[in-house]
KOLRO-556164 format. One record per atom (N, C-alpha, C): residue in three letters; x, y, z; residue number from 1. Coordinates in steps of 0.2 Angstrom, whole numbers. Example, Ala and Ser with C-alpha at 12.3 -4.5 7.8 and 13.67 -1.06 7.14 Angstrom:
BEGIN
 residu    c1    c2    c3 num
    ALA    66   -28    39   1
    ALA    62   -22    39   1
    ALA    66   -16    39   1
    SER    64   -11    35   2
    SER    68    -5    36   2
    SER    64     0    39   2
% end
This chain:
BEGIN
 residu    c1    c2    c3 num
    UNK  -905   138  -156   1
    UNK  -910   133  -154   1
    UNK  -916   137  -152   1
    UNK  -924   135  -154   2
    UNK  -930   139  -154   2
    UNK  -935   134  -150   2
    UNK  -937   137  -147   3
    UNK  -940   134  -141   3
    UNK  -942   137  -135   3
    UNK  -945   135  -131   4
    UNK  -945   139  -124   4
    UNK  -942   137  -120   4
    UNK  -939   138  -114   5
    UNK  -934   135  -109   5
    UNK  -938   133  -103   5
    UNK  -935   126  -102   6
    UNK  -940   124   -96   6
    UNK  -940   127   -89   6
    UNK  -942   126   -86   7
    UNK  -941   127   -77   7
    UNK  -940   119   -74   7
    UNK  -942   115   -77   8
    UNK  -938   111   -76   8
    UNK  -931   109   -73   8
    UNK  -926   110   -71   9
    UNK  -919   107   -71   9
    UNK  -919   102   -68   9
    UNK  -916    96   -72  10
    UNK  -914    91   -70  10
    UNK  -906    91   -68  10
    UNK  -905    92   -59  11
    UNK  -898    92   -57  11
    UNK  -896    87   -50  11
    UNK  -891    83   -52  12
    UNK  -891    77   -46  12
    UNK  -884    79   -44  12
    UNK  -882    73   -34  13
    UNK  -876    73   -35  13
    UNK  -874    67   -38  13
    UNK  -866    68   -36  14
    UNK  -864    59   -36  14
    UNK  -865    51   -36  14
    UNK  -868    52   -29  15
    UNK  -873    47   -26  15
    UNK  -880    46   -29  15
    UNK  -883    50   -30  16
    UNK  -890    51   -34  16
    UNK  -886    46   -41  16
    UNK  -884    51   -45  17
    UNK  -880    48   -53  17
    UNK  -879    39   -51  17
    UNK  -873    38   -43  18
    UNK  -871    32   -46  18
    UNK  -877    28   -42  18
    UNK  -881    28   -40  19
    UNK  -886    24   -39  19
    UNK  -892    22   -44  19
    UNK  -893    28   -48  20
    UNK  -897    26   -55  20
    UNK  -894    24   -59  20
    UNK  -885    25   -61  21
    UNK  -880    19   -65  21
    UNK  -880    12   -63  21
    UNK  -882    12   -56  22
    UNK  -881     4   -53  22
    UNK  -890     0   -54  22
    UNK  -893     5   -55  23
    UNK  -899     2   -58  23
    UNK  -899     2   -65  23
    UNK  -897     4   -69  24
    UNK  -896     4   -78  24
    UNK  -890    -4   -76  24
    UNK  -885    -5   -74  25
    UNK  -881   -10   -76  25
    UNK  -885   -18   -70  25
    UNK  -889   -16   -65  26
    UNK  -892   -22   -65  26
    UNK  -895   -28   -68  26
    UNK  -897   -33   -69  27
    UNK  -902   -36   -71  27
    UNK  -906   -37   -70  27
    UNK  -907   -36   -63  28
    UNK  -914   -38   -63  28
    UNK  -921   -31   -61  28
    UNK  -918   -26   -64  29
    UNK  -920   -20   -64  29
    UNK  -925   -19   -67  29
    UNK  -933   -18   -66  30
    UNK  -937   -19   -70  30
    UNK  -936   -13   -75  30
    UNK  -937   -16   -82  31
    UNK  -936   -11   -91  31
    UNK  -940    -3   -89  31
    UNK  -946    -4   -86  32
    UNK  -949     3   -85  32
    UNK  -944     9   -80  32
    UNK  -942     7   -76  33
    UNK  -939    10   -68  33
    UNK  -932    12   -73  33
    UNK  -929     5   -76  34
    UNK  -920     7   -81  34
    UNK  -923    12   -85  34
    UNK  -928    14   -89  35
    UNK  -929    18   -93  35
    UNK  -930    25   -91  35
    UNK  -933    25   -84  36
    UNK  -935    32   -82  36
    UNK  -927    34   -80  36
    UNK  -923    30   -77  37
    UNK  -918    31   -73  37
    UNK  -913    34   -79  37
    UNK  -910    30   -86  38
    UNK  -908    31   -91  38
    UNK  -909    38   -93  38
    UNK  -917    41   -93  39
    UNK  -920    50   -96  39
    UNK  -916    53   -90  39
    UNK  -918    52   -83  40
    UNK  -914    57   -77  40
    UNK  -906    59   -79  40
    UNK  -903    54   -80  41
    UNK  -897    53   -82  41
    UNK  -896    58   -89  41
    UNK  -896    57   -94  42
    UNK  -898    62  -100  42
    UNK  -901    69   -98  42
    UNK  -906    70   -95  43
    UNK  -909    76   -92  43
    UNK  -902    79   -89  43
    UNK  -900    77   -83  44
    UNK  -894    78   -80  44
    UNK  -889    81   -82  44
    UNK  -887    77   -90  45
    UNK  -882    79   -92  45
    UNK  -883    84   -98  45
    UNK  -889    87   -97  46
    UNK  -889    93  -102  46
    UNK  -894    92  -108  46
    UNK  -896    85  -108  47
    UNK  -899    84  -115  47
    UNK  -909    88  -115  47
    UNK  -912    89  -120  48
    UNK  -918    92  -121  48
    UNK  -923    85  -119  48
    UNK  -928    89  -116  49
    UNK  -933    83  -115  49
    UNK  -935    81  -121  49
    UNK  -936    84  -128  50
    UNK  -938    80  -134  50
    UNK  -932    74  -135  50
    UNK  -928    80  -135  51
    UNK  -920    72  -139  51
    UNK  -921    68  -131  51
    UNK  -923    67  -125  52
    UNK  -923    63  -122  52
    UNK  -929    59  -122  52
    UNK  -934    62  -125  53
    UNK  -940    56  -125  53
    UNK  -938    53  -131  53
    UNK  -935    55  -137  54
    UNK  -935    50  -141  54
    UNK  -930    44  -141  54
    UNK  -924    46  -139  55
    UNK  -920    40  -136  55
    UNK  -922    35  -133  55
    UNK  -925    40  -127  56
    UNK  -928    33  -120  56
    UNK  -933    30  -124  56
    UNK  -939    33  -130  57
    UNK  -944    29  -134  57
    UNK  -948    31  -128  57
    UNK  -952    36  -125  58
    UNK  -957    37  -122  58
    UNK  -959    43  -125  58
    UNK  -965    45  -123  59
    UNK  -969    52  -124  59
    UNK  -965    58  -120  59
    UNK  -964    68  -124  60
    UNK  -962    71  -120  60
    UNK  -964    72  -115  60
    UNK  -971    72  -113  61
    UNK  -973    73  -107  61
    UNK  -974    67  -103  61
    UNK  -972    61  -104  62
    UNK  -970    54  -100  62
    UNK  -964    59   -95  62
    UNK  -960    61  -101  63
    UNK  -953    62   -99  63
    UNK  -953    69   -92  63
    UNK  -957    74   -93  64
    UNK  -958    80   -88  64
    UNK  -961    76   -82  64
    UNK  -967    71   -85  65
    UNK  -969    69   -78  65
    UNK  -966    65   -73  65
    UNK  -960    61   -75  66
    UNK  -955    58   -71  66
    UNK  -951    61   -69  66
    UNK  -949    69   -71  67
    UNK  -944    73   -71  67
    UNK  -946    77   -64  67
    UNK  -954    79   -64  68
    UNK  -957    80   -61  68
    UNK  -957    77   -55  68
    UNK  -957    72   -55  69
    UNK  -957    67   -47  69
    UNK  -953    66   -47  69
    UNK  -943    64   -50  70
    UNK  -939    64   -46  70
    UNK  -936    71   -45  70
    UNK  -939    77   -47  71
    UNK  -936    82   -43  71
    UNK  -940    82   -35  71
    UNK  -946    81   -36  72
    UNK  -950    81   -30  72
    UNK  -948    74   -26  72
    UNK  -947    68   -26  73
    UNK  -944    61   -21  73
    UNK  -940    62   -23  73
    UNK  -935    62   -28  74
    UNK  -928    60   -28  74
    UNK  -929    54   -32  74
    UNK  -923    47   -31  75
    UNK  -924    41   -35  75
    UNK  -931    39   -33  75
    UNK  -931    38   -28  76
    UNK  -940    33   -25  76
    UNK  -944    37   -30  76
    UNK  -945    44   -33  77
    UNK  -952    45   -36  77
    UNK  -951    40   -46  77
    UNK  -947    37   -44  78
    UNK  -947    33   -51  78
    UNK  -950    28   -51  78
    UNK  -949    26   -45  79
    UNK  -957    20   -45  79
    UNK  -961    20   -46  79
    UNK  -965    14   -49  80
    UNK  -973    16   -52  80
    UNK  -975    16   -44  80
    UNK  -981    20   -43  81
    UNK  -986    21   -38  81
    UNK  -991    16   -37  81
    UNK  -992    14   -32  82
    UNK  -997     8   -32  82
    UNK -1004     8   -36  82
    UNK -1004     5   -38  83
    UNK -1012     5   -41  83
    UNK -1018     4   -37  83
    UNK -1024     7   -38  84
    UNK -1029     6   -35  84
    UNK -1033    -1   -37  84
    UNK -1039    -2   -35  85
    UNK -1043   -10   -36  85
    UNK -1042   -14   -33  85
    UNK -1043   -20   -34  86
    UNK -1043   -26   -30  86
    UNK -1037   -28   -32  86
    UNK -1036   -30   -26  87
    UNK -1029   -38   -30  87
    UNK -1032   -43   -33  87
    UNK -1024   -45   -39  88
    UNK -1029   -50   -42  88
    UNK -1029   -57   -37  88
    UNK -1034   -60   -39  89
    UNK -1036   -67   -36  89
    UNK -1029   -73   -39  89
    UNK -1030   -72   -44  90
    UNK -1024   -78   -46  90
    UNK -1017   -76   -48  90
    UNK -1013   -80   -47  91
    UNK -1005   -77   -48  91
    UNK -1006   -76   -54  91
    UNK -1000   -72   -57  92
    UNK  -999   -71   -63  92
    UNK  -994   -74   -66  92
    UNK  -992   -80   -62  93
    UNK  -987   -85   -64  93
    UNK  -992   -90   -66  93
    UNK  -998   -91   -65  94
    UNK -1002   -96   -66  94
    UNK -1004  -102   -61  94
    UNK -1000  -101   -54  95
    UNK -1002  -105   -50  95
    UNK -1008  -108   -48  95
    UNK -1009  -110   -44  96
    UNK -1016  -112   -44  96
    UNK -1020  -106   -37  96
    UNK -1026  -106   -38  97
    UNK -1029  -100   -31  97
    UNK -1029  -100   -27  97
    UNK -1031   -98   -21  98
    UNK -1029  -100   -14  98
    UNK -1036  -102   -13  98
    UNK -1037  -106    -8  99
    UNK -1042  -112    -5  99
    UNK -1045  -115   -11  99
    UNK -1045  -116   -19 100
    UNK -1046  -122   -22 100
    UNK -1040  -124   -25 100
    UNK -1043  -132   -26 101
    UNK -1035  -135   -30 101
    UNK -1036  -133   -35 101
    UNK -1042  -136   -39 102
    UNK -1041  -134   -45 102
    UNK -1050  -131   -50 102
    UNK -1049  -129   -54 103
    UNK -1056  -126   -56 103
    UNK -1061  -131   -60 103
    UNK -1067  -132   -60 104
    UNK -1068  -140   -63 104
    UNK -1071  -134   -71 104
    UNK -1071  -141   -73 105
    UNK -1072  -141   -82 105
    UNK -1080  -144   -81 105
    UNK -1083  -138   -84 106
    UNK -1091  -141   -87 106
    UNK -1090  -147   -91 106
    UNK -1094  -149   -90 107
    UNK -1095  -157   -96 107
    UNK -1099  -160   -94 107
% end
């Protein structure tokens, strides 16, 4: 095999392992978080970061940079990081906004 060797190592214990399997067989696991948890898992078990970006369907350098943050937090660095900006004003469920009922219609 022809390539450079990472400094990388992706190595967990037991506990780490079954807690990212109990997040892959959830349902209500968001698809992003199953996905990074899925590459750790792979990583772990000896697979290359390209064979592991393409399976997971992410870019190789998606894949370091995740690798990246759960070697540094452990599982917690799999969460997305909060965003900066404002909050949005309207739910994204489409409820209505806070202090009006409803928006009026020109006409």
């Amino acid at each position: 095999m022809q390539g450079r060797k990472t400094a990388l190592i992706v190595r967990m214990d037991d506990a780490t392992r079954g807690q990212l399997s109990a997040w892959l067989r959830a349902t209500k696991t968001p698809r992003g978080l199953a996905r990074r948890a899925q590459a750790m898992l792979w990583l772990a078990d000896g697979d290359s970061y390209a064979a592991t970006a393409r399976q997971v369907g992410l870019r190789e350098r998606h894949v370091r940079k995740w690798a990246k943050r759960f070697l540094r937090d452990g599982p917690a660095g799999l969460y997305d990081a909060p965003r900066c900006g404002r909050p949005p004003v309207f739910s994204p469920r489409g409820g209505g906004a806070s202090g009006q009922d409803r928006l009026r219609v020109a006409g």
